[in-house]
N, C-alpha and C positions, 0 to 999 in steps of 0.2 A: 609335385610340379618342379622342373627341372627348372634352374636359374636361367637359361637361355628364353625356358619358353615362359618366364616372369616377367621377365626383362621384353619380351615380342610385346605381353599383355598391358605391361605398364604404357609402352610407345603407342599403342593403339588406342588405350585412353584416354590418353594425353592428347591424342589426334582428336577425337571426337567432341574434348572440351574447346569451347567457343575461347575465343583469345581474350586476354583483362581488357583489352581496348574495346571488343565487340558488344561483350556483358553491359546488362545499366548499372549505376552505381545503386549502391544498396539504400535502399528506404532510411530514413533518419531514425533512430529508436523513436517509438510513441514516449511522448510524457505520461510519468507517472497518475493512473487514473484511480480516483475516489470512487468509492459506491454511492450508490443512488442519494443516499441522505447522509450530509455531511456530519452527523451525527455518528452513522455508522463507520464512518471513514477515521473518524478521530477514535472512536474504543478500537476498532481493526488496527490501524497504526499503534496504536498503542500497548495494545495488548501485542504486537510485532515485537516493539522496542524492549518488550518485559522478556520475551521470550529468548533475548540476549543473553541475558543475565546481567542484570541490570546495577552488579554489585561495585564495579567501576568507578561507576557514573550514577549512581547512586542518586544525588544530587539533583542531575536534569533528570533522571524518571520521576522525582518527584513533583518537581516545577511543572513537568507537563500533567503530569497525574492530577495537581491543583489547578492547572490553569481549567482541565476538562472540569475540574471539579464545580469550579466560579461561573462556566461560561452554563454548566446545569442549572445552579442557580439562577443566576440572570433569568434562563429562559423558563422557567419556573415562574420567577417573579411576573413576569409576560403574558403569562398564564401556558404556557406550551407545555406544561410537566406532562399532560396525557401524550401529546405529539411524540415525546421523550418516551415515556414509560412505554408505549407501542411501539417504537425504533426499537428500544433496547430487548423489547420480547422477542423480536425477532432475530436481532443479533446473537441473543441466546441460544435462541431454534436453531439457527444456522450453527454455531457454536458448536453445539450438541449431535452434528453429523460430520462435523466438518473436519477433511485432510489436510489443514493449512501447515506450510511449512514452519516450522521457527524458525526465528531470526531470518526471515526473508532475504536477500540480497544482503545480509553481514548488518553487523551493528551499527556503521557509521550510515549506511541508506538509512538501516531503519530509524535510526534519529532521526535523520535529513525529511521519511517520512511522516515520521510523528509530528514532525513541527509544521510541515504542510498540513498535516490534518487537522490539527487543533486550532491554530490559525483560521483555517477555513470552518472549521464548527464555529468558531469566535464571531468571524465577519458574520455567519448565515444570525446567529442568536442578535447583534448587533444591529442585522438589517430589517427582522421581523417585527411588524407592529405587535404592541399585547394584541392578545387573541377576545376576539368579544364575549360576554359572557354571557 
């Protein structure tokens, strides 16, 4: 293709694109979404933030790694350990076919996400009655 007839094809494109004024403005990004059971959302973020390389920050992967650790317990003591033990088989299942990226969106998201999810696993174990037996 000859640079004259580039330069026709570019003009003609150009024409056919609506003007920035006419466009809508673009949708706001979605906020970051958790999986179904906030359970699963804190080992996913988590196991995100490890896939970092966590050698750093060393430090906060372990505080969050405890904190998931504390908030099992709690929900243990509650009596949820089955609710857990079945989350986490699945998350395994899933696991075990799954093309997830590392380090999703770079290490400082995935922090940013980890501690949204853990957080949120905390409140859910916080707001659940023990389970009856």
């Amino acid at each position: 293709m000859t640079a004259s007839r580039f330069a026709i094809l570019l003009a003609l494109l150009a024409a056919l694109e609506p003007s920035p004024a006419a466009q809508p403005a673009p949708a706001p990004a979605p906020p970051a979404r958790f999986a179904a059971h906030p359970y699963t959302s804190a080992l996913g973020a988590l196991w995100n933030y490890r896939s970092c390389g966590v050698h750093a920050s060393a430090a906060r992967y372990r505080a969050l790694e405890a904190a998931v650790e504390a908030a099992e317990v709690a929900a243990r003591a509650k009596g949820l350990g089955p609710e857990l033990d079945r989350v986490r088989a699945d998350y395994n299942a899933i696991l075990a076919v799954s093309t997830m990226m590392a380090c999703a969106r770079g290490p400082v998201a995935a922090l940013s996400g980890a501690r949204r999810a853990v957080a949120a696993f905390q409140a859910w174990v916080a707001a659940r009655p023990p389970a009856a037996h």
